[in-house]
C-alpha positions as CSV (number, residue, x, y, z in Angstrom):
1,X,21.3,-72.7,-94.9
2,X,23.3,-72.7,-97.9
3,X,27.1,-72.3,-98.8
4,X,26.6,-71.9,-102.5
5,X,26.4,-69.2,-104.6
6,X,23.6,-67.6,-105.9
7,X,22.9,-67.7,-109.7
8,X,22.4,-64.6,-111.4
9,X,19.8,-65.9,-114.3
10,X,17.7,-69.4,-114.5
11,X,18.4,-71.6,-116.7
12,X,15.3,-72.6,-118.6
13,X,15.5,-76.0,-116.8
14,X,15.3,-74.4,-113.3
15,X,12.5,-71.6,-115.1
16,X,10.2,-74.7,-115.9
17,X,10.9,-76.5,-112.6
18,X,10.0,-73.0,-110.8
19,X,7.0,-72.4,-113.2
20,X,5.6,-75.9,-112.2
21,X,5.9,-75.1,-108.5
22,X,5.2,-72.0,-108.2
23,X,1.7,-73.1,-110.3
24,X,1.3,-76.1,-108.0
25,X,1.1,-74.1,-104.9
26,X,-1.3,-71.8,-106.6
27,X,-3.6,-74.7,-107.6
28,X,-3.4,-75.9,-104.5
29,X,-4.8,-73.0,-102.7
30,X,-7.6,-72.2,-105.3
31,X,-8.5,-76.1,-104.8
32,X,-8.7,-75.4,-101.1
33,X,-10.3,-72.2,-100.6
34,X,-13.0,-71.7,-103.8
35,X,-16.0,-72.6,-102.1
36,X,-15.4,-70.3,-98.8
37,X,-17.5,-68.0,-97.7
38,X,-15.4,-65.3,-98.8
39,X,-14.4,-66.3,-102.3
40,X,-18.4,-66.7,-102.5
41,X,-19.5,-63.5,-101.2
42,X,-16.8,-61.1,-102.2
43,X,-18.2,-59.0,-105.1
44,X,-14.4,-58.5,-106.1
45,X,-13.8,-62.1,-107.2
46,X,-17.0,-62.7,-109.2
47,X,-15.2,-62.7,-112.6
48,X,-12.5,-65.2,-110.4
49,X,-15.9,-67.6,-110.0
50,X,-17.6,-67.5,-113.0
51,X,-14.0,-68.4,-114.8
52,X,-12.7,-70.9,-112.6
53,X,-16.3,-73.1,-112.7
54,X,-15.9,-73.3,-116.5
55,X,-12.7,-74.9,-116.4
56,X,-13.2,-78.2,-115.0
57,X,-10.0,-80.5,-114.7
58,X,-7.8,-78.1,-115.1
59,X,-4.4,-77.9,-115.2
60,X,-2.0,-76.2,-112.9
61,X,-0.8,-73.7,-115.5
62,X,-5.0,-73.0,-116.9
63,X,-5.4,-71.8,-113.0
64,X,-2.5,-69.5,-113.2
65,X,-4.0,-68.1,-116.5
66,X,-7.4,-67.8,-115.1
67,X,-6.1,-66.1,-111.6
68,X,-3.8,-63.8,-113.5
69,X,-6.4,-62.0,-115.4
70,X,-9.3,-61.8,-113.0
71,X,-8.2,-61.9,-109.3
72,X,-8.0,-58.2,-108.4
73,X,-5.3,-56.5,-105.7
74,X,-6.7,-56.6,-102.2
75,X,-5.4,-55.5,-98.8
76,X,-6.8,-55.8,-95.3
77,X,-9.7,-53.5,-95.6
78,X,-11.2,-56.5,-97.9
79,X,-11.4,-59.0,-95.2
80,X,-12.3,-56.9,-92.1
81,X,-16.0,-57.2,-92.1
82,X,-15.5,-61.1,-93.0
83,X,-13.1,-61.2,-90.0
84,X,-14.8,-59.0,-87.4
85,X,-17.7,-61.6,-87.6
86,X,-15.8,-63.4,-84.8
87,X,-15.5,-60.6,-82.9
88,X,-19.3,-60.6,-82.6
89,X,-21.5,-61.6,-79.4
90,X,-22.3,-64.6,-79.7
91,X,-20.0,-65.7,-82.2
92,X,-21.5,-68.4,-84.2
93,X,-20.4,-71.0,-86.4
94,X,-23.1,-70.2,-88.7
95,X,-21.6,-67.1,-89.3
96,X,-17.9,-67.6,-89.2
97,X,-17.2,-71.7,-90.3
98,X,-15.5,-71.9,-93.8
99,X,-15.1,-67.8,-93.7
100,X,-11.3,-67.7,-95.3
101,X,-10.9,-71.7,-95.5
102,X,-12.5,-74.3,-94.9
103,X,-13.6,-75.3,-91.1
104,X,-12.8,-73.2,-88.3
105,X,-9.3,-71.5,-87.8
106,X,-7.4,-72.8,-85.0
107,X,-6.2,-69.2,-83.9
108,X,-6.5,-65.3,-85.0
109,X,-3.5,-64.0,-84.9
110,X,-2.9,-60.5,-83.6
111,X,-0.1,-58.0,-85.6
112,X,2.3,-56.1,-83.4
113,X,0.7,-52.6,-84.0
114,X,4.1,-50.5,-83.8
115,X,3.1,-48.9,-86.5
116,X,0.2,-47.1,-84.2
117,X,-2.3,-48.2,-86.0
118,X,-4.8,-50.9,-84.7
119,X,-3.8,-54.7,-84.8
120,X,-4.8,-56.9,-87.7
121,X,-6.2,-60.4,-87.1
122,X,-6.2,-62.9,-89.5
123,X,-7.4,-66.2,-89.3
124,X,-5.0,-69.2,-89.0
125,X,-5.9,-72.8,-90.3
126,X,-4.6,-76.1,-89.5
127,X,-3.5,-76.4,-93.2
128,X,-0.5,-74.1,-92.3
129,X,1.1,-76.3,-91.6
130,X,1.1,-79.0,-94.7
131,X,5.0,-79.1,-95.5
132,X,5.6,-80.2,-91.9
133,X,3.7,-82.8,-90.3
134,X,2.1,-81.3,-86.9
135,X,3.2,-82.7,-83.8
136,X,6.6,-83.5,-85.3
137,X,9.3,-82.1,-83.0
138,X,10.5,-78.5,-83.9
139,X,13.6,-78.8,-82.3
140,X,16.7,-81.7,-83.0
141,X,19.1,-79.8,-81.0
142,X,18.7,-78.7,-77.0
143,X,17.4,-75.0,-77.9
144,X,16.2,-72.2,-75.8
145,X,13.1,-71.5,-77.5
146,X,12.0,-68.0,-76.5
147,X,8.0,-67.9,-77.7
148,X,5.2,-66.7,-75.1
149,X,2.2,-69.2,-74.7
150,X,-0.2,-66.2,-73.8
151,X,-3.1,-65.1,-75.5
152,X,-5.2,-62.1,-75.7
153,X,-8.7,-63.9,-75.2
154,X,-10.7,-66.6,-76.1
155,X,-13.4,-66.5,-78.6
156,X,-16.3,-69.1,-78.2
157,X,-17.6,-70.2,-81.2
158,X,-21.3,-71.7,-80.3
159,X,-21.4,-74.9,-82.5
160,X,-24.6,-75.5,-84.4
161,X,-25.4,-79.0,-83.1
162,X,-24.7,-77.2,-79.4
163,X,-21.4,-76.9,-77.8
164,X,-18.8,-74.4,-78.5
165,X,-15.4,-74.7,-80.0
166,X,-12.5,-72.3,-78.2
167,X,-10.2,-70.3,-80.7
168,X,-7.7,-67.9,-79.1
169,X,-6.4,-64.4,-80.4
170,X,-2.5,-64.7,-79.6
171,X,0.3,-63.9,-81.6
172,X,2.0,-65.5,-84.6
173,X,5.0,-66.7,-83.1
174,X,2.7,-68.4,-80.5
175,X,0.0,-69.5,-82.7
176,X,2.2,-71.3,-84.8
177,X,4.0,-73.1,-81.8
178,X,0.7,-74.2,-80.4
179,X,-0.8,-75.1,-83.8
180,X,2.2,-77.4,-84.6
181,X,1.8,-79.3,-81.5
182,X,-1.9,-78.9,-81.6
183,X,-2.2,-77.6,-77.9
184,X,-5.8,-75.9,-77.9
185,X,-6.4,-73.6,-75.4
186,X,-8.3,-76.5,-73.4
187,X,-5.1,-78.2,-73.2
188,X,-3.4,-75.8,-71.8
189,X,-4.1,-77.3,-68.1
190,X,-2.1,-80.4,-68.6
191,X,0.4,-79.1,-71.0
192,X,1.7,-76.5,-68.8
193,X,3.0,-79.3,-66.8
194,X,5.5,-80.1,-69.7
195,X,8.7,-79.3,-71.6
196,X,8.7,-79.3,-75.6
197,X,11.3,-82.2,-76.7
198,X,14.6,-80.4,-76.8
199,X,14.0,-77.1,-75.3
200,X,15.4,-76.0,-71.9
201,X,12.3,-73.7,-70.7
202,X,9.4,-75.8,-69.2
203,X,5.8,-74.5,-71.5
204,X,4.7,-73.0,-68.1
205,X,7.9,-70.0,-68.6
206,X,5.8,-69.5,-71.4
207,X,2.1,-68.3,-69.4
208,X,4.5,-65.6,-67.9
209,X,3.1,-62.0,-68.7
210,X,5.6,-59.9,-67.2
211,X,8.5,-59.0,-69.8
212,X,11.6,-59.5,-67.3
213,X,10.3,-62.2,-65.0
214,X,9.5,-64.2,-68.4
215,X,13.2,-63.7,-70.1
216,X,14.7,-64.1,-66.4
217,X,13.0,-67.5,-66.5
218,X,14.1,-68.6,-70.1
219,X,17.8,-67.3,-68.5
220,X,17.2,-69.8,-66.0
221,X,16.4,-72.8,-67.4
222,X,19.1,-71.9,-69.9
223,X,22.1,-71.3,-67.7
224,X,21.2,-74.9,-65.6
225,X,21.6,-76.3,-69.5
226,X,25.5,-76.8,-69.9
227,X,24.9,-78.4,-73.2
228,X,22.7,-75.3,-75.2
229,X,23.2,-75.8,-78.8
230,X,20.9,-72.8,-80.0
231,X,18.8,-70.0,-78.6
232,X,15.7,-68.6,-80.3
233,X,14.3,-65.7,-80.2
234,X,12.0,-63.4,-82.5
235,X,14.2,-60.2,-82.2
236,X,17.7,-59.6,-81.4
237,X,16.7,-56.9,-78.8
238,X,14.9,-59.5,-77.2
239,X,17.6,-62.2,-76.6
240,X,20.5,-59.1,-75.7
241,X,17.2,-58.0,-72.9
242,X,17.5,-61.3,-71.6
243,X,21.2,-60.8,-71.5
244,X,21.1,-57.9,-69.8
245,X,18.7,-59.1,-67.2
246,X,20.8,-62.1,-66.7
247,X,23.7,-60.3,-65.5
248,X,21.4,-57.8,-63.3
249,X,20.3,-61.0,-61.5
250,X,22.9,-63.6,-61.5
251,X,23.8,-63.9,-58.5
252,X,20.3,-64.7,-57.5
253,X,20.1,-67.2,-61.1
254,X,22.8,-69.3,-59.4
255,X,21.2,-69.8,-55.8
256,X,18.5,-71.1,-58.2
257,X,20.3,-73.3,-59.6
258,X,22.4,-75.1,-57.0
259,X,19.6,-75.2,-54.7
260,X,17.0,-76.1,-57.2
261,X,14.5,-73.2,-56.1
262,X,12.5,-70.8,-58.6
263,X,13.5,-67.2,-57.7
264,X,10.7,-65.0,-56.3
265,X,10.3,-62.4,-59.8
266,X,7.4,-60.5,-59.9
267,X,3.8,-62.0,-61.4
268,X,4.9,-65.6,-61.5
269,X,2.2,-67.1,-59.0
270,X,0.2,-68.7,-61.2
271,X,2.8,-70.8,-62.8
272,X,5.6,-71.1,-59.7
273,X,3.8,-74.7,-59.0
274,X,4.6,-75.9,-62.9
275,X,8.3,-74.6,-62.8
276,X,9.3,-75.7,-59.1
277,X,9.8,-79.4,-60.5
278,X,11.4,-79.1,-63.2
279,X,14.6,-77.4,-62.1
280,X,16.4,-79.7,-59.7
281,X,19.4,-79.0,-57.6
282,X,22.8,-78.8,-59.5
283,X,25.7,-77.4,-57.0
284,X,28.1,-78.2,-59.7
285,X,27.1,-76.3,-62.4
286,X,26.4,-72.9,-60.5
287,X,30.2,-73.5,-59.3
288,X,31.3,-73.2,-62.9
289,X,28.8,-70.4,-63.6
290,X,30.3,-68.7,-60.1
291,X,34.1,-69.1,-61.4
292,X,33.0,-68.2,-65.2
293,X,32.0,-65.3,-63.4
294,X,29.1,-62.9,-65.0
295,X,31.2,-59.9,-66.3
296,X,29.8,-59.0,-69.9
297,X,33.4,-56.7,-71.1
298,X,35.3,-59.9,-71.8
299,X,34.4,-60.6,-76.2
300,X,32.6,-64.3,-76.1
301,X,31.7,-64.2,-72.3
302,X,28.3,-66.5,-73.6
303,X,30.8,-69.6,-75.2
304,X,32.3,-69.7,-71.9
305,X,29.0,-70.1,-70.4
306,X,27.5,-72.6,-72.7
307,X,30.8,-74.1,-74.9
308,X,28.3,-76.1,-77.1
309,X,26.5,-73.4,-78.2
310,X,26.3,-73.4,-81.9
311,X,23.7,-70.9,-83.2
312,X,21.7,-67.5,-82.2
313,X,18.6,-67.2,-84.1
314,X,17.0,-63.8,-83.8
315,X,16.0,-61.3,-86.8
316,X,19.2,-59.0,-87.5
317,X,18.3,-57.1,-90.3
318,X,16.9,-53.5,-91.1
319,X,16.9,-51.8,-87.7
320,X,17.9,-54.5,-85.6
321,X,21.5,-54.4,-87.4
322,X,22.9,-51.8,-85.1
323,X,22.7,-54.7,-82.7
324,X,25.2,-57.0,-84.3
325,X,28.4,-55.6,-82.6
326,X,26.9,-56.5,-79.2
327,X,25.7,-59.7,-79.9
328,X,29.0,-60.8,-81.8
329,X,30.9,-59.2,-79.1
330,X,28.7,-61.3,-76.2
331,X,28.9,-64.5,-78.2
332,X,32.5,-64.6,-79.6
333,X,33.9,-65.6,-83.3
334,X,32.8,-69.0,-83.6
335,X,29.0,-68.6,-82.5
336,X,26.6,-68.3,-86.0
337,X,24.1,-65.9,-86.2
338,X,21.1,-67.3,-87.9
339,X,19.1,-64.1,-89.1
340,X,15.5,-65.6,-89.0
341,X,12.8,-65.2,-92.0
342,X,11.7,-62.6,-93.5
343,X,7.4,-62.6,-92.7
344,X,4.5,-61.2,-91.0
345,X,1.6,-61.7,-89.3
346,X,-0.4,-62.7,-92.2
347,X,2.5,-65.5,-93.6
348,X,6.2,-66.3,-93.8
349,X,7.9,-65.8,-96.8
350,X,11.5,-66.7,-96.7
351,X,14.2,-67.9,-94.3
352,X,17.7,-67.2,-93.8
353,X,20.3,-68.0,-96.6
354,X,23.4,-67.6,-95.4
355,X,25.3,-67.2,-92.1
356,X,27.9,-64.8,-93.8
357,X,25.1,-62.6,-95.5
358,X,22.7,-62.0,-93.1
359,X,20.6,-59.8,-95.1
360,X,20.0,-62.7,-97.5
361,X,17.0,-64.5,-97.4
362,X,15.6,-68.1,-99.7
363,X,12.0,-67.7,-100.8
364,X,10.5,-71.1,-98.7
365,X,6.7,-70.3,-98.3
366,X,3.8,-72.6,-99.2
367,X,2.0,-69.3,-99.8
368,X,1.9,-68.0,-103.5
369,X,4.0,-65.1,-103.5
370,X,3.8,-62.2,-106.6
371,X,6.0,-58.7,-106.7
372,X,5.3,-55.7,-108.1
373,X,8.0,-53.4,-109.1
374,X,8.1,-50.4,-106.8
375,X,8.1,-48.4,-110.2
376,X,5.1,-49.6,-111.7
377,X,1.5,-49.0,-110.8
378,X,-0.2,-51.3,-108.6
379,X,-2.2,-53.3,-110.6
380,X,-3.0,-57.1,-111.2
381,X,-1.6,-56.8,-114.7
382,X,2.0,-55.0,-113.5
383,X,2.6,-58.1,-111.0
384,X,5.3,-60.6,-111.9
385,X,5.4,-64.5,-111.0
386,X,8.7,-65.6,-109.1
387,X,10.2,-67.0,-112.9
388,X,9.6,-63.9,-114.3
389,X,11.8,-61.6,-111.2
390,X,15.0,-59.4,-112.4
391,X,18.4,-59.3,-110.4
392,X,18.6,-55.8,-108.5
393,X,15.2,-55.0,-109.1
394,X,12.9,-54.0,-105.8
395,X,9.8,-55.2,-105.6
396,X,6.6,-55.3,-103.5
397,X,5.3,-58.6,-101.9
398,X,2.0,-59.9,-103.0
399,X,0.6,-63.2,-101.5
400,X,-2.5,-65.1,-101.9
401,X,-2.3,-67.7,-99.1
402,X,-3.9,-71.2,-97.8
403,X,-5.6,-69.1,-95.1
404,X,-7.5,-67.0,-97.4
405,X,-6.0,-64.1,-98.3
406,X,-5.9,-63.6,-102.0
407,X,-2.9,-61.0,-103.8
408,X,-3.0,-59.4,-100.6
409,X,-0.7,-55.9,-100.3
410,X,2.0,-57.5,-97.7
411,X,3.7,-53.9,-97.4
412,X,7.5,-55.2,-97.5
413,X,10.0,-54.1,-100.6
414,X,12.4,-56.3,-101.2
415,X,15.6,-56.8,-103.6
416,X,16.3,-59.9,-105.4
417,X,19.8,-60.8,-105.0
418,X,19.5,-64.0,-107.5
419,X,18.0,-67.2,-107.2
420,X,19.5,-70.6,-105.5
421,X,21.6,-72.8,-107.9
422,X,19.2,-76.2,-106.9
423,X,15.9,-75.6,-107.3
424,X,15.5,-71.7,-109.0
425,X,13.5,-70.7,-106.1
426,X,14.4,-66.9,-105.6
427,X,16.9,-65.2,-103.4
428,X,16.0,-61.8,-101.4
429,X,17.3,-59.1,-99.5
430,X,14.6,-57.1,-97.0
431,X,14.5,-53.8,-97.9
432,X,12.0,-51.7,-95.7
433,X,8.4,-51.1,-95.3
434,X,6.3,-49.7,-97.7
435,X,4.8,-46.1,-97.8
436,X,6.3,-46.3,-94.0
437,X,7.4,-42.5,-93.9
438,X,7.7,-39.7,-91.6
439,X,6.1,-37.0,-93.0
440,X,8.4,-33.3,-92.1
441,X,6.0,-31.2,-94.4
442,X,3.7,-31.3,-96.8
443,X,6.6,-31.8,-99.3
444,X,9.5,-33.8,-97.6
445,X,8.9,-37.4,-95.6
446,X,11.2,-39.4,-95.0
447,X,11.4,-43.2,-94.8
448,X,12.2,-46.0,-92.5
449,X,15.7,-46.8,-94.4
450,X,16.9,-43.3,-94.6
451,X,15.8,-42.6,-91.0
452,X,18.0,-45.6,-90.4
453,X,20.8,-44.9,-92.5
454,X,21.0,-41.0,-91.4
455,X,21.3,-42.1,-87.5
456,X,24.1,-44.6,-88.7
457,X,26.2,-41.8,-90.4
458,X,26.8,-40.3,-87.1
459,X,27.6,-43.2,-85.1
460,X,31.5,-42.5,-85.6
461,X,31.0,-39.9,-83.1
462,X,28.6,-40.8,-81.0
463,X,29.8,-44.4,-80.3
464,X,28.5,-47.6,-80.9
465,X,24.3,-47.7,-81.0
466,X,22.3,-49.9,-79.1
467,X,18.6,-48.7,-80.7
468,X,17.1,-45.6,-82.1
469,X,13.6,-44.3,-82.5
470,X,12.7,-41.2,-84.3
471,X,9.4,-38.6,-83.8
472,X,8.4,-35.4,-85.6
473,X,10.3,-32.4,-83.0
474,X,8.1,-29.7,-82.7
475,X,10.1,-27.9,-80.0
476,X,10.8,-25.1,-82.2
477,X,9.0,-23.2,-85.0
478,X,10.1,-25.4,-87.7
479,X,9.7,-29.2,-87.5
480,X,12.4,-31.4,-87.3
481,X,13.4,-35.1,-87.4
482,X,14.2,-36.4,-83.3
483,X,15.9,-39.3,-82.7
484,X,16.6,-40.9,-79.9
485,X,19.4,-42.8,-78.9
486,X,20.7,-45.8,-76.4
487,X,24.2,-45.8,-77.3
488,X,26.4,-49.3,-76.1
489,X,29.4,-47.2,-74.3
490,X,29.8,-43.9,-73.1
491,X,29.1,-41.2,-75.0
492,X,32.1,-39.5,-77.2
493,X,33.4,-36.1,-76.8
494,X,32.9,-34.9,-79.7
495,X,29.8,-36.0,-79.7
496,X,27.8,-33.1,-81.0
497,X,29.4,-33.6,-84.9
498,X,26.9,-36.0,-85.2
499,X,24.5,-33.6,-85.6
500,X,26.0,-32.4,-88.5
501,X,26.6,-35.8,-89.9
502,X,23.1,-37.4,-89.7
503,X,21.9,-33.7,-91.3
504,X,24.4,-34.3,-94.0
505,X,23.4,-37.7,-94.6
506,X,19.3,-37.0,-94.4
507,X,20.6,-33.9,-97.2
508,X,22.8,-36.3,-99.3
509,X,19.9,-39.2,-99.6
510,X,16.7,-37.4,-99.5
511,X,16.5,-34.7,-102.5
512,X,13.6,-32.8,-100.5
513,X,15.3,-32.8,-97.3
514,X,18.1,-30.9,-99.2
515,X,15.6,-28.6,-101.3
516,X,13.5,-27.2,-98.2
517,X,16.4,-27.2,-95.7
518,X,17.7,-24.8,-98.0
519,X,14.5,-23.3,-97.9
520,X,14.1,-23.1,-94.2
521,X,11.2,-25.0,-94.2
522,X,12.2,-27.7,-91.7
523,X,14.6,-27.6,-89.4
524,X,17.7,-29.8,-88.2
525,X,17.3,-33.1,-86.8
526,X,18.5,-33.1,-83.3
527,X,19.6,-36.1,-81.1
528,X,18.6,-37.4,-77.2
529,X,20.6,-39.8,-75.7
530,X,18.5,-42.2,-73.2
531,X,19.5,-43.4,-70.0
532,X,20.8,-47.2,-71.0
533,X,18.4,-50.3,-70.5
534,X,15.5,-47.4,-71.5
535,X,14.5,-49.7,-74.6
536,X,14.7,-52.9,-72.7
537,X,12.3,-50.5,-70.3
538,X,10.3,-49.4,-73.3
539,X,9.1,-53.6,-74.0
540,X,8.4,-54.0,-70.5
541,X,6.2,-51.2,-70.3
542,X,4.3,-52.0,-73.7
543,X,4.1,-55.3,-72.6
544,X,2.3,-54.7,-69.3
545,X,0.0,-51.8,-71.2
546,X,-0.8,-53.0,-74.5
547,X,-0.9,-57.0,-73.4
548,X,1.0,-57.7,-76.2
549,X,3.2,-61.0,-76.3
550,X,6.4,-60.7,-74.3
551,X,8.4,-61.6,-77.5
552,X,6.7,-60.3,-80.0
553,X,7.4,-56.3,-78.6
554,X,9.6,-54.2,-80.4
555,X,10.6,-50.7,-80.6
556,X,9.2,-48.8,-83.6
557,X,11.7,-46.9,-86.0
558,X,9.2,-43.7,-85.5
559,X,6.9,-43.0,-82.8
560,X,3.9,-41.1,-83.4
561,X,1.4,-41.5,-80.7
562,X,2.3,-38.3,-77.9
563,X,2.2,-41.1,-74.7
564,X,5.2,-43.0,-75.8
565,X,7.0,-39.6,-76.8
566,X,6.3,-38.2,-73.3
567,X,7.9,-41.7,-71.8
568,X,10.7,-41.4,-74.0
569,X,11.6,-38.0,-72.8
570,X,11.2,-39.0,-69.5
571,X,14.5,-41.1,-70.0
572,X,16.2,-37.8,-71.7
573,X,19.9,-37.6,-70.2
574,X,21.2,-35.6,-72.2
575,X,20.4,-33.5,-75.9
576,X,23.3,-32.7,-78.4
577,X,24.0,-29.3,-78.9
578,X,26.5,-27.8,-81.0
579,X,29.2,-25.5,-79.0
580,X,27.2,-22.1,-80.3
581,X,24.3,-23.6,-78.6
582,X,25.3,-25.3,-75.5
């Protein structure tokens, strides 16, 4: 984190000193990853070969040059038949050791899906972990580390000289966790025994599959930790869940606690043995839990439970911003809110900036990172180093990465917002997803940001929201944009004008929208409001039917598969309807 102010231009100091990194981490990757299998076999990077053999000890900045002008764009389609190899039977090393980098990954990490498309996997090498030493504690501060230890399955990679090494499909927030520490799958026996150095939940919290039982242990072990300094978690929704589930159950959290017993939540068998230990009686603290009392209307209600606590880190940007209100209103004035990274499955690319900007984020990764301006045409010769960026300008994220993945489409727009004052590296605000749009017609879609920003012009009358989705209405002849809504409060009496504010909105910042609801070919969007907790239900249910990491679920801006719309309207409690119509 930084106080300073960003700098608006580099001086040609800092431009060399970025040059020379940003070149180094380049040359660094091409020095790793040349002689992989994929680099060898993909047809696309022949002209890469032939030009990077001639040019023995070369320098940082000849690499550049040569990469510029002969590595082409690629995006996931590229590496799928190199990746699927694992997902053969029998796997063999043969066919799968030095595929993206050298050796064998230590994990395949899974993306979320929300998108409704199938998950990605992308290989994940030990080498990720270079700028860090592994094994080195994560954590200087007692944290509750929200980060599920489950996998998906194990792959068995028969070894050529007999044998077979394990490497697990999981997710990224996990994979990295377990990589750091290096805690392989056939570890997992004794290391579910442990805590992590500084972190309240025991490892074993972490094997729990069921979305509630595995926050209500995480609130737990937290609320027997007077001294909490910082809680992590990958998504805001998913630390305010465990909030919510806190209160439903506390009562029963501080029996737990003063007796030193492990509540009886549902599908925790297989790890009640590991977690029994490690909480031991405390009568004292559940009394000043029991006179703090577990009412969540009083503003900073979590500084009274944990007076140490310093920091919240959770990702609060793009849709998760309509939960700020209730988390500042939870955690008080004083608490900071650390808005994570911005990143994906396939890398990380920045981390958070500033605690008074939230939506400002310092370019950080050991991954080379190129943009391509959302105006130009993508093409290796339109993308642009990070000393060559503009202020204001939005860009596309391209990366070519230490595990293999070379000027891969990433998907995420961004705006640079300057570059830091030390060391030049670039400064960034997230922006949306790219070419994710709800299509109305065959002439008006709409994107994440302005399905965001139209539900957010009618919160004045609706009251504050918890979390949105959106799907295509086709309740009446012409098609319309649904959204629907968990609001914080009660909902407003004049509720309905919110109709006509999100249509207004959608009208003012989409030029089609205005052109062909004048034209009557779509309709207006309309607006259900969910039973509360429904989203917290929503993660719970994914969780348990998609196997997906408890914190890794979130709720997608627009739905599109016709199961989760039928589940959502399920939940309906009540539709908007303007006075004429109700």
């Amino acid at each position: 984190m930084s106080s300073q102010t960003p700098i608006t231009t580099l001086s040609p100091e800092l431009q060399i000193r970025l040059k020379e990194h940003t070149e180094g981490l380049l040359n660094n990757i091409i020095n790793t990853n040349l002689q992989t299998r994929f680099v060898q076999e993909f047809d696309g990077l022949r002209q890469f070969r032939d030009a990077i053999e001639l040019l023995k000890g070369r320098s940082a900045h000849e690499a550049w040059e040569c990469y510029h002008d002969s590595v082409p764009l690629t995006n996931y389609s590229t590496y799928e038949p190199f990746i699927s190899r694992f997902l053969e039977e029998p796997c063999r090393e043969e066919d799968v050791k030095d595929l993206l980098s050298p050796g064998l990954p230590f994990c395949l990490t899974k993306s979320s899906g929300t998108s409704g498309k199938a998950p990605k996997l992308f290989p994940k090498y030990h080498h990720q972990f270079m700028g860090a030493a592994p094994g080195r504690n994560l954590f200087t501060a007692k944290t509750c580390h929200m980060v599920s230890m489950t996998y998906l399955r194990v792959i068995d990679v028969l070894r050529i000289e007999g044998g077979s090494a394990r490497v697990i499909v999981t997710a990224s927030s996990s994979g990295k966790v377990r990589m750091h520490y290096d805690l392989g799958v056939e570890k997992d026996p004794e290391m579910i025994k442990m805590t992590l150095p500084n972190t309240t939940s025991p490892i074993a919290v972490g094997h729990i599959r069921n979305y509630r039982s595995y926050l209500l242990m995480h609130a737990l072990f937290a609320l027997a930790e007077e001294k909490l300094i910082i809680f992590h978690a990958v998504f805001s929704t998913l630390f305010l869940d465990l909030i919510a589930y806190m209160q439903e159950e506390w009562p029963t959290l501080l029996n737990s606690i003063e007796n030193g017993t492990i509540p009886d939540f549902k599908d925790m068998h297989h790890v009640r043995e590991y977690l029994e230990p490690k909480l031991l009686p405390n009568p004292t603290r559940a009394q000043q839990l029991l006179e703090i009392g577990e009412s969540k209307a009083d503003p900073g209600w979590l500084s009274r439970i944990w007076p140490e606590l310093q920091q919240v880190k959770c990702i609060v940007t793009g849709v998760f911003a309509t939960t700020l209100p209730k988390l500042r209103h939870y955690l008080g004035p004083d608490v900071l809110i650390h808005s994570g990274s911005i990143g994906a499955s396939e890398a990380s690319i920045a981390v958070s900036y500033s605690f008074t900007d939230l939506n400002l984020f310092k370019v950080t990764t050991e991954e080379f990172v190129e943009y391509l301006d959302i105006t130009e045409d993508p093409s290796p010769a339109n993308l642009v180093p990070a000393w060559e960026l503009e202020i204001g300008r939005r860009y596309e994220i391209f990366l070519t990465t230490r595990n293999g993945l070379w000027r891969y489409c990433l998907g995420d727009v961004i705006e640079v917002a300057g570059f830091d004052p030390d060391d030049g590296l670039p400064l960034l605000r997230y922006v949306e997803r790219l070419n994710r749009e709800l299509r109305l017609s065959a002439f008006v879609s709409i994107t994440e940001t302005q399905i965001i920003e139209g539900i957010l012009a009618g919160e004045k009358s609706l009251g504050q929201i918890n979390e949105f989705t959106v799907i295509i209405d086709e309740r009446a002849s012409l098609r319309r944009l649904g959204y629907f809504v968990e609001l914080q409060d009660a909902l407003k009496p004049n509720a309905y004008s919110a109709l006509h504010e999100v249509h207004d909105e959608l009208r003012r910042i989409n030029h089609n929208v205005n052109l062909h609801f004048g034209n009557k070919a779509i309709g207006e969007p309309t607006i259900r409001i969910l039973k509360p907790g429904s989203f917290s239900e929503y993660r719970q249910w994914r969780v348990g039917i998609a196997g997906t990491a408890a914190g890794q679920t979130k709720v997608p801006v627009f739905v599109i598969d016709e199961e989760t719309k039928e589940w959502l309207e399920e939940r309906v409690m009540r539709e908007l309807l303007c006075p004429a119509e109700g």
